[in-house]
N, C-alpha and C positions, 0 to 999 in steps of 0.2 A: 328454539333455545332462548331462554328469558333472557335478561338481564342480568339477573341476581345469578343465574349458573355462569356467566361469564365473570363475575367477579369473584366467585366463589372457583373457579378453576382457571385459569392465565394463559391456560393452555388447550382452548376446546380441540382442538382434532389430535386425537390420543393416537396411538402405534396399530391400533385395529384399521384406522384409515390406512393410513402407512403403509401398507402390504400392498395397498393397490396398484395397479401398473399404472406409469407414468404415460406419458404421450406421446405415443410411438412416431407421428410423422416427426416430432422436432428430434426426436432420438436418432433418426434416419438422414434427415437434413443435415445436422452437426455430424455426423458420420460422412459423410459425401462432404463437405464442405472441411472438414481435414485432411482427407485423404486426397482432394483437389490441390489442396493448401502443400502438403510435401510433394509432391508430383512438382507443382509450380517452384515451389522454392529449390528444389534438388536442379531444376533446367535452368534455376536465374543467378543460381550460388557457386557454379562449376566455376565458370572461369577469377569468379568475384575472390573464392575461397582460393585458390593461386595466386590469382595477380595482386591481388590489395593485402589480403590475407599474410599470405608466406605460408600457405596451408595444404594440405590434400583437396582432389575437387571434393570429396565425398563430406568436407568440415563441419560445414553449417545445416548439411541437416542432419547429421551423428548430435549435434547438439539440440535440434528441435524433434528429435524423435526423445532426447531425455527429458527435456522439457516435454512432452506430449504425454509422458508417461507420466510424467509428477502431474499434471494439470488433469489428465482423466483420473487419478488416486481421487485428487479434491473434487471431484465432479461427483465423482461416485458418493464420497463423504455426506457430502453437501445435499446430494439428494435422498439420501436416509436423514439426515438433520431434519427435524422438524421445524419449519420455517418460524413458526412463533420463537423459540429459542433465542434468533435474533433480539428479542426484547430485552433478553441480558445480557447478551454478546456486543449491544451494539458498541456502547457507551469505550469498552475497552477496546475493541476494534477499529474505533476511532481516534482513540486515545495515541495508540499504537501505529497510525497512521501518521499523527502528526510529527513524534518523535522520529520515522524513520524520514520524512521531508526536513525537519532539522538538520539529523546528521547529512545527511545529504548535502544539504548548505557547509557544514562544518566538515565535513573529509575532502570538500572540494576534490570527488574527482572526474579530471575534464575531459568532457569527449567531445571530438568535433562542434568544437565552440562553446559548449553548453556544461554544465553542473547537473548531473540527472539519475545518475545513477552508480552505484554501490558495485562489488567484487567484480572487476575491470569490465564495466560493462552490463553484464548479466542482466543484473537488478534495477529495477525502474520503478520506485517507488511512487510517482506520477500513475504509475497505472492502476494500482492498488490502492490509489486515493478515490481515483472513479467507481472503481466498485464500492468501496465501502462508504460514498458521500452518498449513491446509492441507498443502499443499506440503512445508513443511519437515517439520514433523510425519512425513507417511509418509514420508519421506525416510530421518530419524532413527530411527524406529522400525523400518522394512525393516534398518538398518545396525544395530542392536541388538539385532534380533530375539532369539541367542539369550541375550540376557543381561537381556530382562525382567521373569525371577524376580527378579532383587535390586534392591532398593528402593534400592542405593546408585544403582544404575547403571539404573534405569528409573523408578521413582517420582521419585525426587527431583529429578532430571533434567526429568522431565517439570512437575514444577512449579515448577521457576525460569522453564523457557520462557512457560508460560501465565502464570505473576505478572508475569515482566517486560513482556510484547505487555498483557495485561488489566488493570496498574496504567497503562499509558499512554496506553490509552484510557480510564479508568475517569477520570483525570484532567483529559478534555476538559469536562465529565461526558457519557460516552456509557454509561450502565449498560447497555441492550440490546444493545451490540456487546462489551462485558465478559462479559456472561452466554453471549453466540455464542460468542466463543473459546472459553471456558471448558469448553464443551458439546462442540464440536470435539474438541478436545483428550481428554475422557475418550472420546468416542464410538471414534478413532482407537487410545485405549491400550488401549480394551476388544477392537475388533477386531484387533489387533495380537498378542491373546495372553495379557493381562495376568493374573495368578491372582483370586481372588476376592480374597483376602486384602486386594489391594494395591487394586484396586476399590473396597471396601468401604471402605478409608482416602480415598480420592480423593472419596468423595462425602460422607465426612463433612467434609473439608477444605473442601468447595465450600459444602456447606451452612454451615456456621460464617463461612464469609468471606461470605456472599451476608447472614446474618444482620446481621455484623458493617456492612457495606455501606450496610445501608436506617436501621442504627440513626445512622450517622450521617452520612446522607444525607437533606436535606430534599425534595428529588425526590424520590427511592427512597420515605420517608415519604407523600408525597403521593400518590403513583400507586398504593401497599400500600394507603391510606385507602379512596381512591376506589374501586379495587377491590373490595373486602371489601362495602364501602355497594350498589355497583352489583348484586353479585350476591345483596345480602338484596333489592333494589328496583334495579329499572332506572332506576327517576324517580331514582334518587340517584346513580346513575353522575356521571361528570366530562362535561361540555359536549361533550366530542371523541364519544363514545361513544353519548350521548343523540342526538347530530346524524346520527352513523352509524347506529343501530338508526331513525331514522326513516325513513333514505334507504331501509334495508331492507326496513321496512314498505311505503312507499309502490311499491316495487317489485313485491311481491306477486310472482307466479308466472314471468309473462312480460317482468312490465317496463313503463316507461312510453314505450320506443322509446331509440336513439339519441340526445343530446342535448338529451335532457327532463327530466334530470334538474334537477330543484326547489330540492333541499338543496346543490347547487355552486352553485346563486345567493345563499343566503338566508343564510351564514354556517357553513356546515359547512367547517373548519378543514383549510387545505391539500388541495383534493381534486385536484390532480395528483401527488402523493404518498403523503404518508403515508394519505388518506383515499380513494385510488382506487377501490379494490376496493367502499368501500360504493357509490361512482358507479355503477359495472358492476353489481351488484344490482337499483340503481335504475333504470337503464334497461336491463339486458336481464333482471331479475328472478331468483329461484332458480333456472331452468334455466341464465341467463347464468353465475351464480356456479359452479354446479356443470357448467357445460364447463370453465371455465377450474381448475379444481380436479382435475377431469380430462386436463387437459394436465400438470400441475404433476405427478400421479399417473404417467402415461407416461415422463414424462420422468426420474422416478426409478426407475422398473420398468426401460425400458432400460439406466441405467445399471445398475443392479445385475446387470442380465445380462451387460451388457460386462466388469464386477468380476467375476463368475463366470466368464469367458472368459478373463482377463487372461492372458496368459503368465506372469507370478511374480506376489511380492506385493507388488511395490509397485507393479505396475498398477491390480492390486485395491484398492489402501491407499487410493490419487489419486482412481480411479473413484468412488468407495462415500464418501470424505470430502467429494469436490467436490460428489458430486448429496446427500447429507446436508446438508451446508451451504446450497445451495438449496433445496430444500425446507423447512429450517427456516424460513429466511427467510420463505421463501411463508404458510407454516404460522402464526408469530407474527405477520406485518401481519393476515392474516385475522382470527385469533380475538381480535386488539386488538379489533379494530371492533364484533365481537358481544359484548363486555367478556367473554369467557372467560379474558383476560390482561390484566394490569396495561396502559397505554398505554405503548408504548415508539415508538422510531424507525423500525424496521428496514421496509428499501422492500420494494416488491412487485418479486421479481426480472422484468426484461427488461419492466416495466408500468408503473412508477415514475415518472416524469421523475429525472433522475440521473445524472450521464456520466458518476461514479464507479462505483455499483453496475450500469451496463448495460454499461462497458468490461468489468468483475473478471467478471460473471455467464458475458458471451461466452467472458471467455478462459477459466472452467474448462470451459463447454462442450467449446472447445478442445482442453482437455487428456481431456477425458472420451475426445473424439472419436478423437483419435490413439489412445489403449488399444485401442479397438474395432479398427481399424486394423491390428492387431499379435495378431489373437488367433490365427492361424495358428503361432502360435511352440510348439515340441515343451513336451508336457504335462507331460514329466517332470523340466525345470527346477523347474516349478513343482510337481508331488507332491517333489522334492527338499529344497525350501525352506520349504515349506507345511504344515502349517498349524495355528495357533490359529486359524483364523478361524469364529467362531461368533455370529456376530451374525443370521441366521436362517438357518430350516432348509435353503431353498436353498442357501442359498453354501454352507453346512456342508457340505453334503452333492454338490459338485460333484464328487469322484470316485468317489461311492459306497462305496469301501471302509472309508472311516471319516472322521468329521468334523472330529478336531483330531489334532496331532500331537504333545501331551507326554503323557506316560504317566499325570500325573495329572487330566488330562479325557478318556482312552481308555477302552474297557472292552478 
């Protein structure tokens, strides 16, 4: 497919592609890793939904099985959407984005410390920034492609966008979902193209604001403290951490069973959320941990293959930043618990309790899914358009004949 038929149509892969079936193992994976997700929340929310609550045990997941339902509608949606679409969805999607992080700021209303979220609770507009900075991001950087090299017109660009979504959630204080975007965004400019040059400026820019950040952030301060203490000594860790490493102890290998677990009775901090994963531990032990770790694993492998499939590149861009983005997720609730990271927010994706981050997770599922979908689309759109993309050997290396496409990362 020429050139001139991609400008001459916006939208190369038509509804004939569409009909195709999407990718059955992540269909399967995201199925097992839900149905894991309420099994686990339903054994960590019993006594939680009583005693903090004032609730039935059954509370909290009568409400993530509603939330599960609205979150598969948009999944399904999403994945009949034909992904090019986004091209004119994005702009307002993100538009949309920033106003609901304003009122946020302006309804001030407070949960356990923080400013974050909309109808008591529910709504986490923070979470629906990540997907859609996402979104936009490979949007704008597909539409930019060849004009990456100049810092006028890709670096600089690039970080108004992340200052402005990252200064308004930084001001709920949500510094965990500050440092997601943030992350996002360079992972997207890197695959997208970007030279070292401008790279190398991007992460010294992050590191100096991340510095700037903690020094005058008494959170950021406290959680850097604890930190630091926890990993000269685990007796010095912060409360959240010490509670987790026990649940993990007492876990041991196999676990204490289903529903045994000890530390969601005795005072370990949130364990339908933020503290789930050490639950899972404890009652189905390190093999527990490491299946679901192994889902989490799957489910970025596929995508990446479907990124390597995509017809152009901003199937790839969507693909490879949506399942980065979960995974990340995945990745920092876990190694919070074993203090390998500062304690931060961020859920366990599709595990959590949370009808924000289980709606946003489904729907890039969603979008992952529709790529897959579409990968029958002629390959030389995509050798046409393609590629900086060198974010590992695979992808690099999906038509074989050579891995990037500017002259000065070619040989």
């Amino acid at each position: 497919m020429g050139t001139s038929t991609l400008n001459q149509h916006p939208y190369p892969v038509g509804t004939r592609r569409d009909a195709k079936s999407g990718d059955a193992p992540l269909l399967i994976t995201i199925i097992v890793l839900v149905a894991f997700g309420l099994l686990m929340l339903y054994s960590s929310s019993v006594d939680y939904s009583v005693r903090i609550l004032g609730k039935d045990p059954g509370y909290m997941l009568r409400r993530q099985v509603l939330w599960l339902g609205l979150g598969a509608g948009v999944a399904y949606l999403l994945s009949r959407l034909d992904y090019h679409y986004w091209r004119r969805f994005s702009v307002l999607a993100m538009l949309g984005t920033i106003l609901s992080l304003v009122a946020v700021l302006i309804t001030s209303e407070l949960r356990l410390g923080a400013v974050r979220t909309f109808y008591n609770g529910s709504i986490q507009p923070s979470e629906l920034a990540k997907l859609v900075t996402v979104i936009y991001l490979a949007v704008w950087l597909y539409a930019k492609r060849a004009q990456l090299n100049n810092i006028e017109l890709g670096l600089i660009p690039l970080a108004i966008i992340l200052g402005l979504i990252g200064g308004l959630i930084y001001l709920q204080p949500d510094l965990s979902a500050t440092v997601t975007i943030f992350f996002l965004g360079g992972t997207l400019f890197f695959l997208a193209g970007a030279d070292l040059k401008q790279l190398t400026i991007l992460m010294v820019l992050a590191l100096a604001v991340a510095w700037v950040v903690i020094q005058f952030s008494k959170t950021g301060q406290a959680r850097v403290a604890f930190y630091w203490l926890g990993l000269k000594d685990p007796m010095n860790a912060s409360y959240h951490v010490q509670r987790s490493l026990e649940a993990i102890v007492n876990g041991g290998v196999f676990g204490l069973g289903i529903g045994k677990s000890l530390t969601k009775l005795t005072g370990l901090p949130v364990p339908p959320t933020d503290s789930i994963f050490a639950v899972i531990t404890e009652e189905f032990g390190i093999m527990g941990a490491f299946f679901l770790m192994m889902l989490y694993g799957l489910l970025i492998w596929r995508s990446l293959v479907i990124a390597r499939r995509a017809p152009d590149m901003l199937g790839t861009l969507l693909a490879t930043g949506l399942a980065f983005w979960i995974g990340v997720e995945a990745l920092i609730n876990m190694t919070v618990m074993v203090g390998l990271l500062p304690v931060a927010g961020n859920a366990l994706p599709f595990i959590s309790a949370g009808g924000s981050s289980l709606v946003t997770s489904l729907a890039a599922v969603g979008i992952i899914y529709n790529v897959s979908r579409q990968h029958g689309a002629e390959a030389q759109q995509a050798e046409d358009e393609w590629r900086a993309f060198g974010a590992t050997t695979g992808l690099r290396g999906r038509y074989g004949r050579r891995g990037v496409s500017r002259a000065q990362r070619s040989r």
